[in-house]
C-alpha positions in Angstrom: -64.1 -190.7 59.7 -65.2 -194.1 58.3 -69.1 -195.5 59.0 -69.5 -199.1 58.7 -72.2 -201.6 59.5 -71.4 -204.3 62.8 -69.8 -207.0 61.5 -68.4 -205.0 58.3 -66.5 -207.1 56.0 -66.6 -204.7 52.8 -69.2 -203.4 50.4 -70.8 -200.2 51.5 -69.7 -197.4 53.7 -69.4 -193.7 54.5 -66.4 -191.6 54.7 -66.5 -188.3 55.5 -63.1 -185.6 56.1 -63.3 -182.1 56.8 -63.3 -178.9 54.4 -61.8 -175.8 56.2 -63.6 -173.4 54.3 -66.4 -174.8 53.8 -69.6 -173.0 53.3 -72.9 -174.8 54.8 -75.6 -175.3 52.4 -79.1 -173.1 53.5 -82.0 -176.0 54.0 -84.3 -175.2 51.9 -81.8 -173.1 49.7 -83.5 -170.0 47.6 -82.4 -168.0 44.9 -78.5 -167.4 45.1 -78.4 -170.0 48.5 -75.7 -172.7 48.7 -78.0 -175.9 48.1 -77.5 -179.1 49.9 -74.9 -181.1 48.1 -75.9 -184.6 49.5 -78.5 -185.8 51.7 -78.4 -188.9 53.4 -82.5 -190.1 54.7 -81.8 -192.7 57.8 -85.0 -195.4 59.0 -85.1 -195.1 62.4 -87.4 -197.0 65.1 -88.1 -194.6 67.7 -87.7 -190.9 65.7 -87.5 -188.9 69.4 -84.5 -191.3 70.4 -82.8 -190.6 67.2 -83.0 -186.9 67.3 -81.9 -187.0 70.6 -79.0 -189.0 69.7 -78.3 -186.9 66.9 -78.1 -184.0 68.8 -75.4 -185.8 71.4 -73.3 -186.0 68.2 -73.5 -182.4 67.5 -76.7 -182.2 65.1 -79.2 -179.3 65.3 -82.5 -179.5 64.2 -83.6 -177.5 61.0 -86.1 -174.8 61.5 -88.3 -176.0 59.1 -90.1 -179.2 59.7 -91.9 -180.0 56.5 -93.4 -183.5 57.5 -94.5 -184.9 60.9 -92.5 -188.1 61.0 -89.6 -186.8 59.4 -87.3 -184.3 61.7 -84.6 -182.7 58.8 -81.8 -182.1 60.9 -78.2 -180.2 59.9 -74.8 -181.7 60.9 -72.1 -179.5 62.7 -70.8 -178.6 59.1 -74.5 -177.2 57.8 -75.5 -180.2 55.6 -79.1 -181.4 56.0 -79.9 -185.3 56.9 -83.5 -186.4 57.4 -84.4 -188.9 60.2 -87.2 -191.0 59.5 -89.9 -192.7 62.1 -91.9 -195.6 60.4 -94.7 -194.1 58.0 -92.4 -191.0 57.1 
């Protein structure tokens, strides 16, 4: 799968594929853990919208919220991404 901006007509994107065996990272790892190997942070407007939205995608929230107007949030696959209200 390919993200691109409206209007894309090259430069930046994001491609993801899928790993079979993967192994989801543990948010926040500890001693012997799988850590995160990227993490995206995405500005968002209205921070409840885009958790919900999220979540129609197939995200789950993390169960630990370190920051009020931040919501960390893991992918199907495990990996963490952090959502972002104005001020977080």
């Amino acid at each position: 799968m390919v993200l691109e901006p409206p209007g894309y007509g090259g430069g930046t994107g994001l491609a993801f594929q899928l790993e079979e065996d993967h192994v989801p990272p543990t948010w926040p790892a500890g001693p012997g853990d799988v850590a995160m190997q990227l993490h995206l942070d995405v500005a968002v407007d209205d921070l409840p919208a885009a958790v919900a939205r999220a979540e129609q995608l197939g995200a789950r929230p993390a169960s630990y919220q370190p920051q009020e107007l931040v919501r960390v949030m893991l992918d199907p696959a495990g990996h963490p991404f952090c959502l972002f209200a104005p001020g977080g």
